[in-house]
PyMOL Python script that loads the backbone (N, CA, C, O; Angstrom):
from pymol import cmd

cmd.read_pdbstr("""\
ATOM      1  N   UNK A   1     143.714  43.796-100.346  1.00  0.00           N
ATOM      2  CA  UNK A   1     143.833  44.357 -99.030  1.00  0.00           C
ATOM      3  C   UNK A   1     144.863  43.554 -98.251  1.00  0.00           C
ATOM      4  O   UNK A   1     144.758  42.345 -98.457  1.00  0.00           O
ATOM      5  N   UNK A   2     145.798  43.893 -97.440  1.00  0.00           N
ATOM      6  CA  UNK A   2     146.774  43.394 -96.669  1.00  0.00           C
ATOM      7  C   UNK A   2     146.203  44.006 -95.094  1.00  0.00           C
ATOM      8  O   UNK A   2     145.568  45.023 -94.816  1.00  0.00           O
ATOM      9  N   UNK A   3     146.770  42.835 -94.196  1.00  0.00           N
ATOM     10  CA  UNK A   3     146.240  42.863 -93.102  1.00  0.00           C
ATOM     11  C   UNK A   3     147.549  42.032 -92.485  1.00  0.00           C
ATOM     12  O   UNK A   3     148.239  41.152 -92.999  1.00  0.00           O
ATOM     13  N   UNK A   4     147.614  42.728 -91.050  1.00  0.00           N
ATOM     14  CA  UNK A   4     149.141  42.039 -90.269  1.00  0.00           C
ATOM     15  C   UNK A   4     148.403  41.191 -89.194  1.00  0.00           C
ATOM     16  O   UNK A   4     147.541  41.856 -88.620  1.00  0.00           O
ATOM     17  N   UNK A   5     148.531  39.558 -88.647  1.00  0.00           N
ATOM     18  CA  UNK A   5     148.334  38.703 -88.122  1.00  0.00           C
ATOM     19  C   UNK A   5     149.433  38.736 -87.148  1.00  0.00           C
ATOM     20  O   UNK A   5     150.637  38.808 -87.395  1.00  0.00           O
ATOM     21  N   UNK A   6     148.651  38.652 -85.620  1.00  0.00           N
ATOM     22  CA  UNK A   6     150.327  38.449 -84.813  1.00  0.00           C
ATOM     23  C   UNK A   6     149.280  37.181 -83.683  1.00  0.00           C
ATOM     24  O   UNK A   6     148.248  37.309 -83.024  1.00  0.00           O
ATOM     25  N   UNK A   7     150.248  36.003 -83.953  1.00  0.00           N
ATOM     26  CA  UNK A   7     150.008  34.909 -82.620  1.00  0.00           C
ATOM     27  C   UNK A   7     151.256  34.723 -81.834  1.00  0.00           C
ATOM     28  O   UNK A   7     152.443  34.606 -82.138  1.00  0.00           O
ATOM     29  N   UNK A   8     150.290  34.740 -80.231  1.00  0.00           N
ATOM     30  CA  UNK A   8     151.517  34.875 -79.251  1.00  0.00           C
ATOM     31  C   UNK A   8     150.680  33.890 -78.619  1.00  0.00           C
ATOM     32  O   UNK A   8     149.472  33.795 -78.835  1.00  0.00           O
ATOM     33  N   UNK A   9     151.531  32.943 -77.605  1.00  0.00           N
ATOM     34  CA  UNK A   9     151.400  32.061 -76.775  1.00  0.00           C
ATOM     35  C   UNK A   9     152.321  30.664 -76.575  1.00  0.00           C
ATOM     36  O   UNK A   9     153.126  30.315 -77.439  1.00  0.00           O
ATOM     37  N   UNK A  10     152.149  30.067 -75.590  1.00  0.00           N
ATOM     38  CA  UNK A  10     152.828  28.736 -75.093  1.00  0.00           C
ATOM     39  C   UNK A  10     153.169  28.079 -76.345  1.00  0.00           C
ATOM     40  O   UNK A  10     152.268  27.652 -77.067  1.00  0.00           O
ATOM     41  N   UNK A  11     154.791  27.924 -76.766  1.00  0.00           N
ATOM     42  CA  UNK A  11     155.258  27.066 -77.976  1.00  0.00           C
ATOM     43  C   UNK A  11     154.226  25.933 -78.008  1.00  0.00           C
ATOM     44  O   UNK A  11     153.642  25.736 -76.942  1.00  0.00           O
ATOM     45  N   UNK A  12     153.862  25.056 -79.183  1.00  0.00           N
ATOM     46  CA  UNK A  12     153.438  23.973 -79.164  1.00  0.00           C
ATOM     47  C   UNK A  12     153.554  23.109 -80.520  1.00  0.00           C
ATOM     48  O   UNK A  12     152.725  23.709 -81.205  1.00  0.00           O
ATOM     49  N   UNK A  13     153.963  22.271 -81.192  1.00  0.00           N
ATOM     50  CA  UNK A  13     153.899  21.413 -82.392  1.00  0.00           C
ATOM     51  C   UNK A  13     152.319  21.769 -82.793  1.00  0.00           C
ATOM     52  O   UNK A  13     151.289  21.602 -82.140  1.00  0.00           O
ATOM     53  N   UNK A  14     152.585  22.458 -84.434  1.00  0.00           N
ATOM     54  CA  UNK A  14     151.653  22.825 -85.213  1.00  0.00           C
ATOM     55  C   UNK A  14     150.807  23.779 -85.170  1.00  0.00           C
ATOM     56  O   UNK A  14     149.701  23.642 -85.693  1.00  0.00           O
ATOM     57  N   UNK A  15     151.269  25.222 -84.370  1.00  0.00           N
ATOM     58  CA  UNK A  15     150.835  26.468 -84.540  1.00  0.00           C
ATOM     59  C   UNK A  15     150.937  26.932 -85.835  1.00  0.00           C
ATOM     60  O   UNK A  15     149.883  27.221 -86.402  1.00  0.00           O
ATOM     61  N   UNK A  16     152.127  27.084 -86.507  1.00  0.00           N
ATOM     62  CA  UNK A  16     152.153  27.428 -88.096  1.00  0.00           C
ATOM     63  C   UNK A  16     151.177  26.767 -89.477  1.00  0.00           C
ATOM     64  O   UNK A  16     150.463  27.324 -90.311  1.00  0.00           O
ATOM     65  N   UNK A  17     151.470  25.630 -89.286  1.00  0.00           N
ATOM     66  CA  UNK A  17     150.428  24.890 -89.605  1.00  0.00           C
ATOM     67  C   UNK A  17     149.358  24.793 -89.853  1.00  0.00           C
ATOM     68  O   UNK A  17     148.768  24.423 -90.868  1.00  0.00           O
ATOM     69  N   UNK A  18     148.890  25.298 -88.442  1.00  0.00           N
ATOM     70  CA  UNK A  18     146.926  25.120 -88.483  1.00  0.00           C
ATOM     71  C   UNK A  18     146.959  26.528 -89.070  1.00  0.00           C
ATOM     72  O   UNK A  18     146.755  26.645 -90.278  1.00  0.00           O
ATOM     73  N   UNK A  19     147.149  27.386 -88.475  1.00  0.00           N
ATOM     74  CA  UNK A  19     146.920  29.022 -88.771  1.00  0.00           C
ATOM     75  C   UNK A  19     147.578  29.487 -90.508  1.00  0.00           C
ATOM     76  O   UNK A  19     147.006  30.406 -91.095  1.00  0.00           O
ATOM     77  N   UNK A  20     148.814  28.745 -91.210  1.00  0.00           N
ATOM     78  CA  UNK A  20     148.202  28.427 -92.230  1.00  0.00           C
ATOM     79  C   UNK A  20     147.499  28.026 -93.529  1.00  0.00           C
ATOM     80  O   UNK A  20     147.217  28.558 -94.602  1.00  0.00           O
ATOM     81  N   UNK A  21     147.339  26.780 -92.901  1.00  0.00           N
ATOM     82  CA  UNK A  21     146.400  26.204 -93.081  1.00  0.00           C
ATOM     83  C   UNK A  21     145.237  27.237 -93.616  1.00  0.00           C
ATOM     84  O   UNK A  21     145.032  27.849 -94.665  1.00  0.00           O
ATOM     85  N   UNK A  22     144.579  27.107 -92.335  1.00  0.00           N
ATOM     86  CA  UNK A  22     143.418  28.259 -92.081  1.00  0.00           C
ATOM     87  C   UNK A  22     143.123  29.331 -93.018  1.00  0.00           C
ATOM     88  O   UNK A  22     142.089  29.516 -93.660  1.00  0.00           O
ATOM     89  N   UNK A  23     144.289  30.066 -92.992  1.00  0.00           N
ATOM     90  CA  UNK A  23     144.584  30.993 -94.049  1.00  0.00           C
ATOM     91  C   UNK A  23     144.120  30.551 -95.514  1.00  0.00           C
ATOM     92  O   UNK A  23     143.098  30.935 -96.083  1.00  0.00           O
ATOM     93  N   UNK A  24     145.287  29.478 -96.112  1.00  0.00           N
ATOM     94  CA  UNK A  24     145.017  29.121 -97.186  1.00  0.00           C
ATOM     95  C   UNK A  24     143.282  28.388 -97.571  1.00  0.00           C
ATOM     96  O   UNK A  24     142.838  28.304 -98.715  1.00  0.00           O
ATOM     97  N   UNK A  25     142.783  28.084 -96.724  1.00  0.00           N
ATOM     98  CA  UNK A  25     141.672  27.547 -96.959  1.00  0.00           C
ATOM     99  C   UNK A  25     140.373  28.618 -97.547  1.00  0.00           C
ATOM    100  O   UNK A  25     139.333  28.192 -98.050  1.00  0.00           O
ATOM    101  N   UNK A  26     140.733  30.194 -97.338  1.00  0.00           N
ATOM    102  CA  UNK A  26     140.094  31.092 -97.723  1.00  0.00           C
ATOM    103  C   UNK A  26     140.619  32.109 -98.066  1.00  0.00           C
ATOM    104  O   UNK A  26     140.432  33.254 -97.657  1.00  0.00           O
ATOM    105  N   UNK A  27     141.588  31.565 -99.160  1.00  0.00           N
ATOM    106  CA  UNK A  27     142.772  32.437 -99.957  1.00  0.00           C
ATOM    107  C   UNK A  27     143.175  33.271 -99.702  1.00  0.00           C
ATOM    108  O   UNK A  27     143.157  34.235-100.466  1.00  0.00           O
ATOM    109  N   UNK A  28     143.705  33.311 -98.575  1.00  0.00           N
ATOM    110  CA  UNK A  28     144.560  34.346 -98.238  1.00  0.00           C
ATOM    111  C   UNK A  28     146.140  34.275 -98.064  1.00  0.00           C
ATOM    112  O   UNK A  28     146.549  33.697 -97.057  1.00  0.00           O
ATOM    113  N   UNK A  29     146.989  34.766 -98.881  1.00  0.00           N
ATOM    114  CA  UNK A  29     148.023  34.735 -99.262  1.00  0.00           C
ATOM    115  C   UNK A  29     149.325  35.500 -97.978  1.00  0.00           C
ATOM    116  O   UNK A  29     149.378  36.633 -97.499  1.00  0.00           O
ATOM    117  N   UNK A  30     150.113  34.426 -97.798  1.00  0.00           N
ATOM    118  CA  UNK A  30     151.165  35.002 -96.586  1.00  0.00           C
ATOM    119  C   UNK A  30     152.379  35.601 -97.414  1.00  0.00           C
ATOM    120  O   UNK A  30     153.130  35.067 -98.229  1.00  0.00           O
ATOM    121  N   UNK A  31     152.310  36.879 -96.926  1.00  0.00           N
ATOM    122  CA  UNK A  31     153.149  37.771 -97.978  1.00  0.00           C
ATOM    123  C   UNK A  31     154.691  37.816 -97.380  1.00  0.00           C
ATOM    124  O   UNK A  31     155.740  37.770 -98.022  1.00  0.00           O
ATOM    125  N   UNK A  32     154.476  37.936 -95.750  1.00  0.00           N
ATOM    126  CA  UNK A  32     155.894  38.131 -95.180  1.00  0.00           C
ATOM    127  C   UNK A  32     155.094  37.385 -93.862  1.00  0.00           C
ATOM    128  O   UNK A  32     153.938  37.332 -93.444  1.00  0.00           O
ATOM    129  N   UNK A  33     156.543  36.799 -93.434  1.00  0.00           N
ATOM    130  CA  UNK A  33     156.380  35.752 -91.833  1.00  0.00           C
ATOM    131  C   UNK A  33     157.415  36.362 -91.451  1.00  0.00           C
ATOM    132  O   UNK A  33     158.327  36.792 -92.157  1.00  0.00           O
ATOM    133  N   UNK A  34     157.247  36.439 -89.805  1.00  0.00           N
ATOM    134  CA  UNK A  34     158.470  36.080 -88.867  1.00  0.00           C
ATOM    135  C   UNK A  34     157.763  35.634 -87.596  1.00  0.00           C
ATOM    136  O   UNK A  34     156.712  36.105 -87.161  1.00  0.00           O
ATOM    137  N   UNK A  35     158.391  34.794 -87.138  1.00  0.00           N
ATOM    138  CA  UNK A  35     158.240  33.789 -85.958  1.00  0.00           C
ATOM    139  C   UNK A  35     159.618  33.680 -85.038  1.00  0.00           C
ATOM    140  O   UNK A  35     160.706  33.411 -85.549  1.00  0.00           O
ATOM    141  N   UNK A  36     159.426  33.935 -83.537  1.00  0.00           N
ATOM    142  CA  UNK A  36     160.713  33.104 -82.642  1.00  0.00           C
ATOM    143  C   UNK A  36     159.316  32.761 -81.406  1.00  0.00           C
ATOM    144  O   UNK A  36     158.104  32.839 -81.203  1.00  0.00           O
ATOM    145  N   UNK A  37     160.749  32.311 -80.815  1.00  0.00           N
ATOM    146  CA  UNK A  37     160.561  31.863 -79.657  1.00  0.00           C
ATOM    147  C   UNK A  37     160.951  32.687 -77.833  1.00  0.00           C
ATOM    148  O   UNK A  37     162.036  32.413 -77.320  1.00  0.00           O
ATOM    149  N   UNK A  38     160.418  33.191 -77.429  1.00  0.00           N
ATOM    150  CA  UNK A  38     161.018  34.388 -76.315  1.00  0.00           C
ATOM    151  C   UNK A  38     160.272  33.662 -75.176  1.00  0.00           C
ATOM    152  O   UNK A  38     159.052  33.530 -75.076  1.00  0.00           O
ATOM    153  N   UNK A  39     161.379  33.146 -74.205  1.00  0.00           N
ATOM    154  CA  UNK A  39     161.189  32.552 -73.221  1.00  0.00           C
ATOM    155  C   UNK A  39     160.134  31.940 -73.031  1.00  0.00           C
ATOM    156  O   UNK A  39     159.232  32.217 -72.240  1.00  0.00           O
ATOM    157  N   UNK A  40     160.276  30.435 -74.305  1.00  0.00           N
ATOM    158  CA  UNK A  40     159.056  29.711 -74.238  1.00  0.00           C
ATOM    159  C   UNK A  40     157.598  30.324 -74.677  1.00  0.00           C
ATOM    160  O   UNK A  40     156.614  29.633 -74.410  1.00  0.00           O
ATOM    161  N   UNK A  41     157.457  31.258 -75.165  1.00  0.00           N
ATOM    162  CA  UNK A  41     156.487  31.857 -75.925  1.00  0.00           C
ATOM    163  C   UNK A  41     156.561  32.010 -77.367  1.00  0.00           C
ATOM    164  O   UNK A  41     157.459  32.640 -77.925  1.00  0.00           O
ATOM    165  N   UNK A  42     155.639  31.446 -77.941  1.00  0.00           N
ATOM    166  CA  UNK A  42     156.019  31.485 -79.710  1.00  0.00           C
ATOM    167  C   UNK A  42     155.625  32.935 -79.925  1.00  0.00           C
ATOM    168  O   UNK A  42     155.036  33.476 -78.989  1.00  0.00           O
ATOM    169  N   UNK A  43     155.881  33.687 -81.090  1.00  0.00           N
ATOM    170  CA  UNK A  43     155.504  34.875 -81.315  1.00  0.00           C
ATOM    171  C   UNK A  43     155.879  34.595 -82.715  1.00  0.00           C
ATOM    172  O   UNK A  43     156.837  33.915 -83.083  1.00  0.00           O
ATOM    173  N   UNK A  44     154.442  35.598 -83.928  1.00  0.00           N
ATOM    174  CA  UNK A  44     154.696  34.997 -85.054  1.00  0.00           C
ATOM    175  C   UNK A  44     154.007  36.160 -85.328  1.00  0.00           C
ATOM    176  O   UNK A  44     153.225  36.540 -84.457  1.00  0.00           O
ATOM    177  N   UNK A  45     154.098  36.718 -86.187  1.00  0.00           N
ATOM    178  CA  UNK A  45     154.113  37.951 -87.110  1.00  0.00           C
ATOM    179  C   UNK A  45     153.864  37.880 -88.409  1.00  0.00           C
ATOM    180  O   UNK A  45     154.773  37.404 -89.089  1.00  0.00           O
ATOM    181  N   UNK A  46     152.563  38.330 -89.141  1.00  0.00           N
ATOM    182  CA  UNK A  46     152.081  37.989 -91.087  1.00  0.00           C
ATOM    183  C   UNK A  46     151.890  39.110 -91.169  1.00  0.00           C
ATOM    184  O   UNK A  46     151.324  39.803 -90.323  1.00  0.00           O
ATOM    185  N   UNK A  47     152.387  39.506 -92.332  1.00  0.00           N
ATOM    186  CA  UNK A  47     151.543  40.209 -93.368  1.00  0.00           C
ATOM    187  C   UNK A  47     150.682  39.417 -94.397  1.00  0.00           C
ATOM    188  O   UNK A  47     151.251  38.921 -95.370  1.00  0.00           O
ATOM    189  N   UNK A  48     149.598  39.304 -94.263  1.00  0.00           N
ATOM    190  CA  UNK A  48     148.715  38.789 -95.059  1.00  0.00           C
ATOM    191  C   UNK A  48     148.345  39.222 -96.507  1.00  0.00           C
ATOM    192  O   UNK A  48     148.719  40.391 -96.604  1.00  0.00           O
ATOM    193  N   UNK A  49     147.888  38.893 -97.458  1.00  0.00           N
ATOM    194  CA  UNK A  49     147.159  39.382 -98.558  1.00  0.00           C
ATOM    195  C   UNK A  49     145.311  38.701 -99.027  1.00  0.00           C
ATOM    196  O   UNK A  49     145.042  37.667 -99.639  1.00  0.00           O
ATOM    197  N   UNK A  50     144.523  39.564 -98.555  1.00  0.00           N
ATOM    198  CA  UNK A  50     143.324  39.060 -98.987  1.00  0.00           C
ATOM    199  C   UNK A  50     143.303  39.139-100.645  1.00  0.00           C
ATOM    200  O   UNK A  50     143.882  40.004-101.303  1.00  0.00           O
ATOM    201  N   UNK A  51     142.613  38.190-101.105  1.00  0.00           N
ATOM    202  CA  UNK A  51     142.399  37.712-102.730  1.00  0.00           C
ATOM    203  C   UNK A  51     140.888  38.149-103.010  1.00  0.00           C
ATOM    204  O   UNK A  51     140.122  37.948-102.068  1.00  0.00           O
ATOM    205  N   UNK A  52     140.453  38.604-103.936  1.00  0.00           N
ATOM    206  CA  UNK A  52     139.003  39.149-103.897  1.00  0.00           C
ATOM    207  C   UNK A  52     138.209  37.835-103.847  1.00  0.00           C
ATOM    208  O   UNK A  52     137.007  38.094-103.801  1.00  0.00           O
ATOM    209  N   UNK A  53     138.486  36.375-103.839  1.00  0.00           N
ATOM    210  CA  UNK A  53     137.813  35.340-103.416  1.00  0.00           C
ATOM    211  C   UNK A  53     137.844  35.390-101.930  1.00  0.00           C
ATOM    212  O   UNK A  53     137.169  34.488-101.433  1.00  0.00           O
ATOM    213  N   UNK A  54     138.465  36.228-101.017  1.00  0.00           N
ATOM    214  CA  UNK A  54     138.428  36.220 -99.710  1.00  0.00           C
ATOM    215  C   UNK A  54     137.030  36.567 -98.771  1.00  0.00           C
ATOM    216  O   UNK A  54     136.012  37.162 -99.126  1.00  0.00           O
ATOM    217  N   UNK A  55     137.426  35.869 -97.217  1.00  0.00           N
ATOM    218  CA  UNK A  55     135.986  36.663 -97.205  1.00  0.00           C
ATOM    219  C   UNK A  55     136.735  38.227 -96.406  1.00  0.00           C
ATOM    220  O   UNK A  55     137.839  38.760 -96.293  1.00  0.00           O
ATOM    221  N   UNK A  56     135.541  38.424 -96.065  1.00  0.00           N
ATOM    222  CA  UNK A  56     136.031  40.126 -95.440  1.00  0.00           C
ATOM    223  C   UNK A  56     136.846  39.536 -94.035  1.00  0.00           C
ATOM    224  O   UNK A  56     136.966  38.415 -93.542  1.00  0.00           O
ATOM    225  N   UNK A  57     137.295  40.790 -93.697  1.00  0.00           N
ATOM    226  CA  UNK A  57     138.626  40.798 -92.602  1.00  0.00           C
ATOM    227  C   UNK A  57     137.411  41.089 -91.153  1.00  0.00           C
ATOM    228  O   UNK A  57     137.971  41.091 -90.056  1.00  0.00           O
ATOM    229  N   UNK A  58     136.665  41.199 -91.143  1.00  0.00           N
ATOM    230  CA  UNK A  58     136.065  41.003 -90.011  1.00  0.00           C
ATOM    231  C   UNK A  58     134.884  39.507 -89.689  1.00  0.00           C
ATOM    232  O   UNK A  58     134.251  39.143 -88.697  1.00  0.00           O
ATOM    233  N   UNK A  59     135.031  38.989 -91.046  1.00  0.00           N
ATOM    234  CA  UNK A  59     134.551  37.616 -90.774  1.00  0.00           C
ATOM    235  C   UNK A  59     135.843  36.712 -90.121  1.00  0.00           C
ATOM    236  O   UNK A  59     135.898  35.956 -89.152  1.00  0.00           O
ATOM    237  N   UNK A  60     136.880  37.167 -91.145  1.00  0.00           N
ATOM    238  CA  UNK A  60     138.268  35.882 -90.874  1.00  0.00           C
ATOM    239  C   UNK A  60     138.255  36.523 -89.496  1.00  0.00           C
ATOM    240  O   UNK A  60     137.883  35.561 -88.824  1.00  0.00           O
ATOM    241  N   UNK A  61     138.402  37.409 -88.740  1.00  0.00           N
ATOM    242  CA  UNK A  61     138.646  38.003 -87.646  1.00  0.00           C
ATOM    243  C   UNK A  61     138.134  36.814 -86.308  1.00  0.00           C
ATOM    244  O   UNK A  61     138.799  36.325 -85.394  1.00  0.00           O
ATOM    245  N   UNK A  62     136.467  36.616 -86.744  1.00  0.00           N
ATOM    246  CA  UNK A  62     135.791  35.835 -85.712  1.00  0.00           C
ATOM    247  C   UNK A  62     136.077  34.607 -85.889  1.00  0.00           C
ATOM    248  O   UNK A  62     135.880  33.849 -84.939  1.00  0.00           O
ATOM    249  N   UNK A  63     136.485  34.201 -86.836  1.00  0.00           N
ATOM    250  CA  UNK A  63     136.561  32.251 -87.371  1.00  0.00           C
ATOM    251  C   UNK A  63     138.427  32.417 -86.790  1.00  0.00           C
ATOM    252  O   UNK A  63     138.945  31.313 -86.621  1.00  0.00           O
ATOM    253  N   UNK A  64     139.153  33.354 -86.571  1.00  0.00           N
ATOM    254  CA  UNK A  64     140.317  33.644 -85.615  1.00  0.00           C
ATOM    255  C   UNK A  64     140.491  32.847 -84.341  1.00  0.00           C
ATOM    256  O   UNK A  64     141.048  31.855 -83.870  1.00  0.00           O
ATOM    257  N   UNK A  65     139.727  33.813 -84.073  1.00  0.00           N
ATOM    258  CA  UNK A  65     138.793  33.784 -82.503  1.00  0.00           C
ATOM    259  C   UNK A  65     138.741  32.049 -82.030  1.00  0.00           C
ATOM    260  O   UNK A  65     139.429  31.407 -81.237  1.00  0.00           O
ATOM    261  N   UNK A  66     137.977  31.797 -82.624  1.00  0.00           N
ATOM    262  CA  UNK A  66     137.486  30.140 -82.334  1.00  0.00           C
ATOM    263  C   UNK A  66     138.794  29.023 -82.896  1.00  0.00           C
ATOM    264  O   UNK A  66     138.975  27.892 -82.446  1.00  0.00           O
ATOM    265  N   UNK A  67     139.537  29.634 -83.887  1.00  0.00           N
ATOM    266  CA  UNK A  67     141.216  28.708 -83.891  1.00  0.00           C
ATOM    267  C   UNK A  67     141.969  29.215 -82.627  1.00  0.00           C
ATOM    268  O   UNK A  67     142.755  28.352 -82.234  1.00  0.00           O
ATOM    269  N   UNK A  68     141.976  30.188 -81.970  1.00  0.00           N
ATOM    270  CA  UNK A  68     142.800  30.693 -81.237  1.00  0.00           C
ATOM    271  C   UNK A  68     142.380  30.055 -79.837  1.00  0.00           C
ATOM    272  O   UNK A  68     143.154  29.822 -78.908  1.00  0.00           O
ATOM    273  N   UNK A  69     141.334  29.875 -79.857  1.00  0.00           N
ATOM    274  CA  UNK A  69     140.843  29.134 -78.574  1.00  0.00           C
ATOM    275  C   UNK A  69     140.935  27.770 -78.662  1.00  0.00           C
ATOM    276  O   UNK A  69     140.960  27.158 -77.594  1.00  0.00           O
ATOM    277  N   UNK A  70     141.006  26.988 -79.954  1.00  0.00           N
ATOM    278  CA  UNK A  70     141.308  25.689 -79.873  1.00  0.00           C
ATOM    279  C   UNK A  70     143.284  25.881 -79.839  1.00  0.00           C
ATOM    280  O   UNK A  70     143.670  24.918 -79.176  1.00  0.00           O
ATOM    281  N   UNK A  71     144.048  26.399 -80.117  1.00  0.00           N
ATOM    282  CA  UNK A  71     145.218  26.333 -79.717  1.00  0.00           C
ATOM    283  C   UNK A  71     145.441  26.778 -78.595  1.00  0.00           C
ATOM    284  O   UNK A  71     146.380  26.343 -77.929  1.00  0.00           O
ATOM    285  N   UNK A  72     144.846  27.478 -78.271  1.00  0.00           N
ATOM    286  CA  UNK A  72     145.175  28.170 -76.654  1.00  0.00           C
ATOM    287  C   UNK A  72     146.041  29.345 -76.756  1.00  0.00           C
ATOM    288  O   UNK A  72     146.287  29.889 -75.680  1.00  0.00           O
ATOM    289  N   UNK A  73     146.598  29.899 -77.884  1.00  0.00           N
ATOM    290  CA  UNK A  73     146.819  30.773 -78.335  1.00  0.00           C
ATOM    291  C   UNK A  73     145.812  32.440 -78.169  1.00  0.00           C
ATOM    292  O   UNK A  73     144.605  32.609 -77.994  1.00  0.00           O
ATOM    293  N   UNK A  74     146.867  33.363 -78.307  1.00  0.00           N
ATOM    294  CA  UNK A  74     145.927  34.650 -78.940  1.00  0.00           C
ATOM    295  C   UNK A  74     146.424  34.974 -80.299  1.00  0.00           C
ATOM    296  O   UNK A  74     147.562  35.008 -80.767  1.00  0.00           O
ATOM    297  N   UNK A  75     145.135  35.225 -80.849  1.00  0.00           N
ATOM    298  CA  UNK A  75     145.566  35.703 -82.798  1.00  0.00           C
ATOM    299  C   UNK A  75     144.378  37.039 -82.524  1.00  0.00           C
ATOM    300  O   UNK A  75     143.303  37.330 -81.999  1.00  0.00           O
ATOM    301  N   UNK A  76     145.699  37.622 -83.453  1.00  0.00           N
ATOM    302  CA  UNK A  76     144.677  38.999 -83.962  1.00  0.00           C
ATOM    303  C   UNK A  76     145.244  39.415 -85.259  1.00  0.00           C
ATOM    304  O   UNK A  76     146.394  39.276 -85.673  1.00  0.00           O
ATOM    305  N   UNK A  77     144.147  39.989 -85.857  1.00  0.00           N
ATOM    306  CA  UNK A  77     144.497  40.589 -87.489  1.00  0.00           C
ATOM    307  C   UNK A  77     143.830  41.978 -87.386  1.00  0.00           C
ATOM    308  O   UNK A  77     142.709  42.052 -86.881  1.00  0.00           O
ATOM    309  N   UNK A  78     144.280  42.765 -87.709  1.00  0.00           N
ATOM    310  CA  UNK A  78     143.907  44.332 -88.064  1.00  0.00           C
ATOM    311  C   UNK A  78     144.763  44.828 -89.505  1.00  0.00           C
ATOM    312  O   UNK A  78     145.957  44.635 -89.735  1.00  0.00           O
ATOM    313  N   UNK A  79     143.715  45.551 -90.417  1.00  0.00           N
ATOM    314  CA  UNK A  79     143.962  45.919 -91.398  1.00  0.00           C
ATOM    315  C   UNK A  79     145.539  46.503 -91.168  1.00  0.00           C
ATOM    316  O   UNK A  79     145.892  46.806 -90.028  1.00  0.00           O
ATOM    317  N   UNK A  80     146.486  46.645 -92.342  1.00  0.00           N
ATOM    318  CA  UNK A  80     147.558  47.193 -92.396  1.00  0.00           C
ATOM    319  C   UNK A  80     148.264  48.358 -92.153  1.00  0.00           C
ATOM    320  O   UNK A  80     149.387  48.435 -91.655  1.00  0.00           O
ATOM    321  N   UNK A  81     147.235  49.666 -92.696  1.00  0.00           N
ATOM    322  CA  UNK A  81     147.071  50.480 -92.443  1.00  0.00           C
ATOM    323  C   UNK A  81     146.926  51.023 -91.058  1.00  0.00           C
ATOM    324  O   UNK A  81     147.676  51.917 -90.664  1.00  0.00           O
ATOM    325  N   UNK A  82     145.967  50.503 -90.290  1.00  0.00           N
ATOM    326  CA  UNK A  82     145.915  50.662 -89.128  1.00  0.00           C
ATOM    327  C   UNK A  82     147.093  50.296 -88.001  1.00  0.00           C
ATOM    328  O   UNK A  82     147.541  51.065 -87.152  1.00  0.00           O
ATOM    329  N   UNK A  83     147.442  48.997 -88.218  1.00  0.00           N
ATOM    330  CA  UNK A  83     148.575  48.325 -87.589  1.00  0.00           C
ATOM    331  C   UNK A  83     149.437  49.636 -87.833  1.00  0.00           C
ATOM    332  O   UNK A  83     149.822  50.292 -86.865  1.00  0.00           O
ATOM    333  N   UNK A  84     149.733  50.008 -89.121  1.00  0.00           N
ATOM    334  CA  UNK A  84     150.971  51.390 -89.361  1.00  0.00           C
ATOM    335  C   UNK A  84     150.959  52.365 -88.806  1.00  0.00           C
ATOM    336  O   UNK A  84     152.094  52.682 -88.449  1.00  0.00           O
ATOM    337  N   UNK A  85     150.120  53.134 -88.499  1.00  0.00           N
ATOM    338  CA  UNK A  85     149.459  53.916 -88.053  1.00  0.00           C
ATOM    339  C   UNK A  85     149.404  54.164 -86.779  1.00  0.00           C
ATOM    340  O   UNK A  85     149.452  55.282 -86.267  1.00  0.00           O
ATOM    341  N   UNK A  86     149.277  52.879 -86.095  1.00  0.00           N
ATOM    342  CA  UNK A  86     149.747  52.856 -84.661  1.00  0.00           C
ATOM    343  C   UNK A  86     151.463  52.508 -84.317  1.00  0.00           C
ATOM    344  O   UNK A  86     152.049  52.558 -83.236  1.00  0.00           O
ATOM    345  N   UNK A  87     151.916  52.192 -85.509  1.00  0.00           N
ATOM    346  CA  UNK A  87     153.562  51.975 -84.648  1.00  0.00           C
ATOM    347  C   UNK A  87     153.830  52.506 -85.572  1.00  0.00           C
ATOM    348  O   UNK A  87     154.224  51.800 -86.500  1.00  0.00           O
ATOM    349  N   UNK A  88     153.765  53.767 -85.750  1.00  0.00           N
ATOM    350  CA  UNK A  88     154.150  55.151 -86.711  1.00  0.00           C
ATOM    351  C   UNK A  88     154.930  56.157 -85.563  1.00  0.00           C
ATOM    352  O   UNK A  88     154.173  57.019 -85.120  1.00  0.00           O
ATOM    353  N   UNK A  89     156.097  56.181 -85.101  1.00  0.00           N
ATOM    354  CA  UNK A  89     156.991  57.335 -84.682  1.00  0.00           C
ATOM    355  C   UNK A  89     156.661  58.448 -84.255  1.00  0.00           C
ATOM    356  O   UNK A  89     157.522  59.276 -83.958  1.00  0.00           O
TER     357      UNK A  89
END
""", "prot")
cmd.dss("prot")
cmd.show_as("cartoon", "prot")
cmd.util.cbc("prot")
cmd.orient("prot")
């Protein structure tokens, strides 16, 4: 299953990093990145790949949640499909 990750918020040393980190710690594989910087705001963009050792996309969703609040960041992941679906033309 692939799932698109987008964190936006205040640049800071070791956003990529922790998030992943994070990731890799419950095999989930970063298929495609893009990251800048827009007037002092990081913005970072995954396509993810869950591994059937993964857990489900609405557990990683909430254990998100609680990294995103220790960076001060916002993270969100929604299945792929869906993400498409909405920025479909």
């Amino acid at each position: 299953m692939n799932a698109i990750i987008t964190v936006v918020g205040t640049d800071q040393v070791g956003i990529i990093a922790r998030v992943s980190g994070f990731l890799a710690e419950r095999k989930i594989n970063i298929a495609d990145i893009s990251q800048t910087i827009l007037s002092g705001n990081f913005v970072m963009v995954m396509m993810v790949e869950f591994s059937p050792e993964s857990e489900s996309l609405e557990a990683v969703k909430q254990q998100l949640t609680a990294l995103s609040d220790s960076l001060n960041v916002s993270i969100s992941i929604m299945h792929e499909k869906v993400f498409s679906a909405m920025h479909r033309i």
